[in-house]
C-alpha positions in Angstrom: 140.5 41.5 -171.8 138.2 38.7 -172.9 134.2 38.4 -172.0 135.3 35.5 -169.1 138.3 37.8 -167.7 135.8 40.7 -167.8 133.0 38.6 -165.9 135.5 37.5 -163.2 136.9 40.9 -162.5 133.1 42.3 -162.3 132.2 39.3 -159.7 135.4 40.1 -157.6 135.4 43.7 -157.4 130.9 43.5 -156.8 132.3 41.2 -153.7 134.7 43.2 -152.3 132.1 46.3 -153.0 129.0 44.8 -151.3 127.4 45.1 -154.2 125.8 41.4 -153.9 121.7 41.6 -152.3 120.3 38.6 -150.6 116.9 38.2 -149.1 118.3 35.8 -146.3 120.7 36.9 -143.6 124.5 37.0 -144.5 126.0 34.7 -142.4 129.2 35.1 -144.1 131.4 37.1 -146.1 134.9 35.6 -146.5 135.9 31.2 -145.8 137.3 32.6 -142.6 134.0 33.6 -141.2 133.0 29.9 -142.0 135.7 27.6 -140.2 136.1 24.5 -142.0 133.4 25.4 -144.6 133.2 27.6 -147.4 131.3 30.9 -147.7 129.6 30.8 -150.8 128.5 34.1 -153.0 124.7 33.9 -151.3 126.5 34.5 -147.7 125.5 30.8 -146.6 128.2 28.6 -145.3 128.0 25.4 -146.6 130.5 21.9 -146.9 132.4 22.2 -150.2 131.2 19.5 -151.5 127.5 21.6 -151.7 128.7 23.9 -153.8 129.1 24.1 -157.5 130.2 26.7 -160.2 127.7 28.6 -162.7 128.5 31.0 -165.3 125.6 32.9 -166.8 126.4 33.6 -170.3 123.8 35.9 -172.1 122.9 37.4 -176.3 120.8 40.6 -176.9 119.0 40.2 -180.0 120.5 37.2 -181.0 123.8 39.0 -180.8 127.0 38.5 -178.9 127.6 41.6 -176.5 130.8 42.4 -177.9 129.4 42.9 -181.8 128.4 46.9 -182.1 125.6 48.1 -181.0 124.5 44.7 -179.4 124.1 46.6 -175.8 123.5 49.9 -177.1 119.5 49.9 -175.7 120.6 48.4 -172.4 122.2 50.7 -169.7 122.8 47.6 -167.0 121.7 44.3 -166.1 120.3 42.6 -162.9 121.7 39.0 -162.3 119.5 37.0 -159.6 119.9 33.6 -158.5 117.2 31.9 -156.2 116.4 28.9 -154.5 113.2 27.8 -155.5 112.5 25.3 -152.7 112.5 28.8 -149.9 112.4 31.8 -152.3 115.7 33.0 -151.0 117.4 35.4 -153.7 120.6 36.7 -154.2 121.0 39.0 -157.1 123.9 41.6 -158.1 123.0 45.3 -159.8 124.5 46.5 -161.7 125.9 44.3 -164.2 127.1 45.6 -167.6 125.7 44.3 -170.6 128.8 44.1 -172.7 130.8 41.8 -170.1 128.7 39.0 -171.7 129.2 36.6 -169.0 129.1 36.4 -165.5 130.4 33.8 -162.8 129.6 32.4 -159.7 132.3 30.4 -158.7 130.5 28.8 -155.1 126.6 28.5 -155.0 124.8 26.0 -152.8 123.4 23.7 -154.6 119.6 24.3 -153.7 120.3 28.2 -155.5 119.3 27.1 -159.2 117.0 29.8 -160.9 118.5 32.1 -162.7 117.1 35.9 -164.0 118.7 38.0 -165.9 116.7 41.7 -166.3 118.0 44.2 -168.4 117.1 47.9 -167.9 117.6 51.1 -169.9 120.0 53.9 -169.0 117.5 55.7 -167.1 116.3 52.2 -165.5 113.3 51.2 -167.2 112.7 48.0 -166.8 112.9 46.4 -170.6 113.1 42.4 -170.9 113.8 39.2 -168.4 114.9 35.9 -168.8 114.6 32.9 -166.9 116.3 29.6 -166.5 117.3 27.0 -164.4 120.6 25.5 -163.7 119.7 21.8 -163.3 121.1 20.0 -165.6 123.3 22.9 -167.2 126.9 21.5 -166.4 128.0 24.7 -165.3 126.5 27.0 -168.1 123.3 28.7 -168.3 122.7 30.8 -171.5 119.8 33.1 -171.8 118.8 35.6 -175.1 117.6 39.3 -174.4 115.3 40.5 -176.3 114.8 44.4 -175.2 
């Protein structure tokens, strides 16, 4: 299974588990609970055209994640993607380092800062990265240097 297989399958199954945090209230989990909207990964309903796609690609030492040893200091990640106009924050724990990737498939457009923190096994904290997704065309990519 490829990094962008891998990075869909995490997203899905962290949905389905609840593993996604937000500092607003969930409105929504599924389209259904939104009528003729869409229910995007931060719980919000929104129109579909107010929603785009973002996949968070990321390096550790200038290295891919799948190249040995790459994630072999980093026991999971924490993805979080905020809105900086209210401060509203969704962010999904844990991610593993070697999936390389991860992708949101509907965000609201306002939710453009992205973090990615990388922890040790016992959960240190040990590096973060920021960027913004304005102007990315879909793709943020971020180096971790733990």
């Amino acid at each position: 299974m490829g990094p962008a297989a891998t990075a869909a399958l995490i997203a899905a199954t962290a949905a389905a588990a609840g593993c996604f945090s937000t500092a607003g209230d969930d409105s929504c989990r599924t389209d259904r609970d939104c009528g003729d909207l869409v229910c995007t990964r931060v719980g919000e309903c929104a129109s579909a055209a107010g929603v785009y796609a973002l996949r968070i690609e990321w390096t550790v030492h200038g290295l891919a994640t799948d190249q040995s040893g790459a994630c072999a200091d980093v026991g999971e990640l924490e993805l979080a993607i905020a809105d900086p106009t209210t401060g509203d924050q969704h962010a999904v724990r844990p991610v593993p380092c070697s999936a390389g990737s991860f992708f949101f498939d509907k965000l609201p457009l306002t939710f453009t800062e992205v973090t990615l923190s990388a922890y040790s096994a016992g959960g240190s904290f040990l590096d973060s990265r920021r960027a913004t997704a304005v102007g990315s065309s879909g793709v943020v990519r971020l180096g971790l240097l733990p």
